[in-house]
C-alpha positions in Angstrom: 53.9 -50.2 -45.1 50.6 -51.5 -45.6 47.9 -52.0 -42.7 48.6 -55.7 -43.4 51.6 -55.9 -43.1 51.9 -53.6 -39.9 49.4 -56.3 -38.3 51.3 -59.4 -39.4 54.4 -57.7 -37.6 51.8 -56.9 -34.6 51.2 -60.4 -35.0 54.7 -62.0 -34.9 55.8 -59.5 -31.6 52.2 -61.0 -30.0 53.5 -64.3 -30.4 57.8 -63.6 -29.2 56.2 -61.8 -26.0 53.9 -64.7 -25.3 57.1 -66.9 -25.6 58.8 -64.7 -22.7 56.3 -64.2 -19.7 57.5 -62.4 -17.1 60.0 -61.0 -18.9 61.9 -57.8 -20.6 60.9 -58.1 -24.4 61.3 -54.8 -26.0 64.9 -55.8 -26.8 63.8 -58.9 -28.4 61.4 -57.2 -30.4 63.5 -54.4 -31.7 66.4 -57.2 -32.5 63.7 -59.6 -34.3 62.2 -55.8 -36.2 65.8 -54.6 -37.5 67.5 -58.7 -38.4 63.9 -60.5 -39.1 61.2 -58.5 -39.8 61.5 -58.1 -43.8 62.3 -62.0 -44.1 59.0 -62.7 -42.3 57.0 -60.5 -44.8 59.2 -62.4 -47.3 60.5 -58.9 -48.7 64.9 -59.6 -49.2 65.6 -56.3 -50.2 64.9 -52.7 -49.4 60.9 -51.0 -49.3 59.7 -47.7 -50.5 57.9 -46.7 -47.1 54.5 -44.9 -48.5 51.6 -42.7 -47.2 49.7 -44.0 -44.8 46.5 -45.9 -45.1 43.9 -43.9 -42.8 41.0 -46.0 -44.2 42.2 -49.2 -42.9 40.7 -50.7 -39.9 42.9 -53.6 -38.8 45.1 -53.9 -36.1 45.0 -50.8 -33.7 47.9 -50.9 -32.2 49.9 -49.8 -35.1 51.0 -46.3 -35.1 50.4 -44.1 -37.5 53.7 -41.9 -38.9 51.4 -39.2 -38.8 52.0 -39.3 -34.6 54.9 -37.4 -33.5 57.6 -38.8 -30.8 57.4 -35.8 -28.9 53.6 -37.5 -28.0 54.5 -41.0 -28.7 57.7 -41.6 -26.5 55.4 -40.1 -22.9 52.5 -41.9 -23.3 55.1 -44.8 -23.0 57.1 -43.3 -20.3 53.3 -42.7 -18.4 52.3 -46.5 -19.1 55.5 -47.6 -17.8 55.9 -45.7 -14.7 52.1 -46.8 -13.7 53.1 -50.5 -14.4 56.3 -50.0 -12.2 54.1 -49.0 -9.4 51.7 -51.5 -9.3 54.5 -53.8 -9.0 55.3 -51.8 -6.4 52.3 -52.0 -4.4 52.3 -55.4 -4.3 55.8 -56.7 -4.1 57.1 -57.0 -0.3 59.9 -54.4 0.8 61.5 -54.2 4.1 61.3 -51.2 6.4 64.4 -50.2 7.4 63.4 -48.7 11.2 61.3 -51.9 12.3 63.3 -54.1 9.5 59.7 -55.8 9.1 58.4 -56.7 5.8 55.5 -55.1 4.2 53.4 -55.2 0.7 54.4 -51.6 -0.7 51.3 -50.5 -0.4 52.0 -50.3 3.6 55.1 -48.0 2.5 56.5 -44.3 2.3 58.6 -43.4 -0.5 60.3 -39.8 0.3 62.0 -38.2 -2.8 65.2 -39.4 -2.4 63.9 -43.2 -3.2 64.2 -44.0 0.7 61.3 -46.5 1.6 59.6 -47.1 5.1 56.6 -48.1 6.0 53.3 -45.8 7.1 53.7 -46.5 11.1 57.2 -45.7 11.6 56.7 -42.8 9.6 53.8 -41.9 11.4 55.3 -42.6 15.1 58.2 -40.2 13.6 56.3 -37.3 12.5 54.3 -37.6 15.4 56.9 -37.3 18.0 58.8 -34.3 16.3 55.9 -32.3 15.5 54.7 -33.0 19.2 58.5 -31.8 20.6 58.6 -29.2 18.5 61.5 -30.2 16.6 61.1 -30.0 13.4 64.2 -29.6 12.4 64.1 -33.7 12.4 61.8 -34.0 10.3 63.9 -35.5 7.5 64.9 -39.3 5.7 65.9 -41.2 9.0 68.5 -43.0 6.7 71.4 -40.5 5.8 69.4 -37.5 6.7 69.2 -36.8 2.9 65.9 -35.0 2.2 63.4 -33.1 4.1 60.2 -35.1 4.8 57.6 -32.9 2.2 54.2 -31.1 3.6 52.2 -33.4 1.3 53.4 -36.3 2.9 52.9 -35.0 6.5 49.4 -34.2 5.9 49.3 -37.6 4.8 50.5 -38.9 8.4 49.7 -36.5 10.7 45.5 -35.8 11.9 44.6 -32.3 11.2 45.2 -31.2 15.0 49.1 -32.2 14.2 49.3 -30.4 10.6 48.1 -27.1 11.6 50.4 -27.6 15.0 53.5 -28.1 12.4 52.2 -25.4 10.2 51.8 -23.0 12.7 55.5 -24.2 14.0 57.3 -24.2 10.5 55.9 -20.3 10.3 57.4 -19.4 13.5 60.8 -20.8 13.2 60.7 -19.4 9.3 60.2 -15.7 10.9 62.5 -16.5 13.9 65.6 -17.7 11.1 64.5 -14.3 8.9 67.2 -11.3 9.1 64.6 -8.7 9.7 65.1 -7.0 12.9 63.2 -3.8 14.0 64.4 -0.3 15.4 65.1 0.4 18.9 64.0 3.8 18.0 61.0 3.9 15.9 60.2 -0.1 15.5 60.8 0.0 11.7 61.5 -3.3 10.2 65.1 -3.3 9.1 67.1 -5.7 7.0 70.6 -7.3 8.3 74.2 -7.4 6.5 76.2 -9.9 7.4 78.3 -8.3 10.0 74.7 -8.2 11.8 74.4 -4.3 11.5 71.2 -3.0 10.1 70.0 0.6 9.4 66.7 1.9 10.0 64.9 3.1 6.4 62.9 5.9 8.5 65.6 7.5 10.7 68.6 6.3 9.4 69.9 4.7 12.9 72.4 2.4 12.4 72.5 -0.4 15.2 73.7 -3.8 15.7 71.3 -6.4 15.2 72.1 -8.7 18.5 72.1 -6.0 21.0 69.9 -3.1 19.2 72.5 -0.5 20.4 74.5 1.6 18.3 76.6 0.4 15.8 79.5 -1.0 17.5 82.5 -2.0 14.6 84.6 -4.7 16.0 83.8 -4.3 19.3 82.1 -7.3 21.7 78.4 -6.1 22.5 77.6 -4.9 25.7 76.6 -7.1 28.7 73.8 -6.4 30.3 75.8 -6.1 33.3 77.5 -3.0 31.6 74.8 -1.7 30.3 73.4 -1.3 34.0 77.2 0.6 34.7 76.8 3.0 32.0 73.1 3.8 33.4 74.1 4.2 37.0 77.6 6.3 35.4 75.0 8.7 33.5 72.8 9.2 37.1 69.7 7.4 35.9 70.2 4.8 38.5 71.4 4.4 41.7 73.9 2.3 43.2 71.2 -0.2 45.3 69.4 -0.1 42.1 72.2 -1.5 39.9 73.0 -3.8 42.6 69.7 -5.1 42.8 69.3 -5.2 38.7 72.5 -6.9 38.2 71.4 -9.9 41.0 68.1 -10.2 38.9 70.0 -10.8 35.6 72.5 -13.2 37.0 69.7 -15.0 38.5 67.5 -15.1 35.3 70.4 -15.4 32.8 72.9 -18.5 35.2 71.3 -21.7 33.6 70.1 -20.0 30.1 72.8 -19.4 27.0 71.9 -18.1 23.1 72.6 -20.8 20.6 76.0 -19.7 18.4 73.6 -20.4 14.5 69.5 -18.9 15.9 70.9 -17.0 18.9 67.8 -18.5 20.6 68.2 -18.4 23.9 68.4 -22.0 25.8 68.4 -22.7 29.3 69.6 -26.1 31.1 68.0 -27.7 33.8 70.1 -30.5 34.2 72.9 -33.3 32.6 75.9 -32.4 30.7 77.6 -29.2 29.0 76.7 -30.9 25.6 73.9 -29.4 24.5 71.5 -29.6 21.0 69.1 -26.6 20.1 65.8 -27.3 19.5 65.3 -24.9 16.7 68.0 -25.5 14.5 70.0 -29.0 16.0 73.0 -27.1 16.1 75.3 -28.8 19.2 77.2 -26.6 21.4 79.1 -26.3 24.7 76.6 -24.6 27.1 79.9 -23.7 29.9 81.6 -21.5 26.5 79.2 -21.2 23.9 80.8 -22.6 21.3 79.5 -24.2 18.1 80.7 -28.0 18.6 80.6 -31.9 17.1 80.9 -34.9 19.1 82.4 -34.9 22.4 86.2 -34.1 21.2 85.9 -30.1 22.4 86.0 -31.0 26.1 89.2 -32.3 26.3 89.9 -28.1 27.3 86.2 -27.8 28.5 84.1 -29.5 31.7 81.8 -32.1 30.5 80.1 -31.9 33.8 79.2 -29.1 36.5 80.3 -30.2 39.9 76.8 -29.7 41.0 76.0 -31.4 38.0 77.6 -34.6 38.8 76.2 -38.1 39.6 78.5 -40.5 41.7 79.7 -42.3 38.4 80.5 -38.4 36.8 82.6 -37.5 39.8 84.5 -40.8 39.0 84.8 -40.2 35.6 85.8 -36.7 36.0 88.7 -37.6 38.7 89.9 -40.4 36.3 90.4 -38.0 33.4 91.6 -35.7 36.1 94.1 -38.1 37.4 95.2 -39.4 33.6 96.2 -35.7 32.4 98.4 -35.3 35.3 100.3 -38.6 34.9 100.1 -37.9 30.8 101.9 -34.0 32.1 104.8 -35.9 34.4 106.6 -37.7 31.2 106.6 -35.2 28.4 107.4 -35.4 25.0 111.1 -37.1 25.0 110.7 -39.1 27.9 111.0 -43.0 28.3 107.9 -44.7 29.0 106.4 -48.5 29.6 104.9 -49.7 26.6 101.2 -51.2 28.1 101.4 -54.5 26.0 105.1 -55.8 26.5 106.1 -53.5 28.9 109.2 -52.8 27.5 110.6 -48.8 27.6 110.1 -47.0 24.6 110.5 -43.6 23.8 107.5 -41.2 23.7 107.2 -38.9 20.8 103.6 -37.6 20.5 102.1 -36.4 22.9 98.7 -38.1 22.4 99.8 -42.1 21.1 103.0 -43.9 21.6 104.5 -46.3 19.2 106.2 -49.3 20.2 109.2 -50.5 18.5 109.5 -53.8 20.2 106.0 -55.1 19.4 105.1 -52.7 17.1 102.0 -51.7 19.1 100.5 -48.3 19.5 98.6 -47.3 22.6 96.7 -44.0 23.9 99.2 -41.9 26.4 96.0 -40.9 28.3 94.2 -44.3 29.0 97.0 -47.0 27.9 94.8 -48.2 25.6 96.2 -50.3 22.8 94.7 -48.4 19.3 94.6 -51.2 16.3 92.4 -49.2 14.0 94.3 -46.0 12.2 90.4 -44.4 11.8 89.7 -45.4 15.7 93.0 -43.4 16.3 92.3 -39.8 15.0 89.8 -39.4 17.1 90.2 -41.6 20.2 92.3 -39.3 22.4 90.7 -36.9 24.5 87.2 -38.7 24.4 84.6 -40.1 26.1 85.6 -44.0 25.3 89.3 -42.6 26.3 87.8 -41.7 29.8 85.7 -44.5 30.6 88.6 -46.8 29.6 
């Protein structure tokens, strides 16, 4: 078409989009373009689309067909997206931490579309990168999305970034499977069974304890590691005796994480314990990788000299429970706790009821009424404090 005509269609979208403010209108326009558009240049039939006119000057919005979409279709995308986010800035959104509202331009959006707002973000970043655990460092909602560098530098002063930097680069080397050669201190790649094999010499060693390849076998202790010294004559009895009370004195409170194999010692509280290198939980009395509180139904909670006055209750409770739960096995007769009728026990962990149709915890009587609450109610914590 003619310039004309493209500005009296300019014209007639003008006029539809001042009808609608506020609102979506490209719809409108492409309905009123395909049904209306050749009625309102009074044309009733089809049009021979021509060259284009480049000499007219008239309305400058309409595009020439000498444009491509490959660079007309972004620069609508890029207009779009910056109109989007002015809106953003100025609408209010609610932080979900402090659950106060803000203007957006008070707000943190992390990649995964999560939104809160600069001084939780900042009181966040601050206290991991302070701890050291930077393993935290992610969306506080579902844990979806690491929190990016740009954005720290954003919310931390320049004291704090270089502190994380620093820290991200040592727990990158520390999680690396390079190890080096007992022998000749070669750097030395991992498989992984944890054996490695030294380019230079060709020693082949295991990666945890650095002595010789050991297929299938437990590595040494350093207890036996002292025994085979003192059985080859390089140390003496008093010697060994007074090495091996050093190591258990260095090594009682301090176990290696089962993912890093940091090593973590405990000063106090429970046998539950988190690494602060990789978050991984674990049970400090076995060593074993663990979730939620469910793995000490076998394993102590607490250490005797561990315990406060409300443990040692806690403990003899549990204590007291398993013993009762042991005297009426599987087959037995027992009193249901609701209507106290007998009923006959065939789990070991919940009993149904047939009289009132109720089911209840064989370790704390409990009466379960949720079939989710039941999977994993026997055996912890809420099952020993009941």
């Amino acid at each position: 078409m003619d310039g004309p005509d493209v500005s009296q269609l300019c014209e007639m979208l003008d006029t539809i989009w001042a009808e609608m403010p506020g609102q979506e209108v490209v719809y409108q326009w492409v309905e009123w373009i395909r049904y209306s558009s050749l009625a309102n240049l009074w044309l009733d039939g089809k049009i021979l689309l021509g060259p284009d006119i480049h000499r007219y000057n008239g309305d400058r919005r309409a595009i020439s067909r000498s444009l491509s979409l490959e660079s007309v279709i972004p620069s609508m995308l890029s207009y779009s997206s910056k109109k989007h986010y002015q809106a953003f800035l100025e609408d209010l959104h609610m932080c979900m931490i402090c659950l106060n509202q803000w203007k957006g331009s008070n707000f943190i959006k992390l990649p995964c579309q999560h939104l809160y707002c600069v001084k939780c973000m900042e009181t966040l970043c601050k206290m991991h990168v302070k701890e050291g655990t930077l393993f935290q460092l992610v969306c506080p909602d579902t844990k979806c999305t690491s929190i990016p560098h740009y954005l720290l530098k954003r919310l931390l002063s320049k004291e704090e970034f270089e502190r994380w930097d620093r820290l991200a680069l040592e727990k990158a080397l520390d999680s690396m499977s390079d190890v080096y050669c007992p022998k000749c201190v070669v750097g030395c790649v991992e498989d992984e069974d944890n054996n490695a094999e030294c380019p230079k010499c060709s020693f082949t060693f295991c990666g945890f304890c650095k002595e010789l390849w050991h297929p299938g076998k437990q590595c040494l202790t350093p207890e036996q590691k002292l025994q085979r010294r003192r059985g080859s004559g390089r140390m003496t009895e008093r010697e060994v005796a007074q090495e091996l009370a050093n190591i258990r004195e260095l090594y009682k409170d301090v176990r290696v994480c089962p993912k890093c194999r940091i090593a973590i010692a405990k000063c106090e509280g429970c046998n539950k314990m988190v690494c602060g290198n990789c978050g991984q939980f674990f049970c400090f009395r076995c060593g074993k990788a663990i979730c939620g509180y469910s793995h000490f139904t076998n394993c102590r909670l607490f250490e005797p000299h561990d315990m406060t006055d409300l443990d040692r209750q806690m403990d003899e409770l549990q204590f007291g429970n398993q013993m009762r739960n042991q005297l009426k096995p599987v087959g037995a007769m027992v009193r249901c706790p609701r209507c106290r009728e007998m009923t006959f026990k065939d789990d070991e962990k919940y009993i149904f009821c047939m009289v009132c149709a109720a089911s209840s915890c064989t370790m704390c009587k409990r009466i379960i009424t949720d079939r989710r609450m039941k999977s994993g109610h026997w055996g912890s914590s809420e099952c020993y404090s009941s």
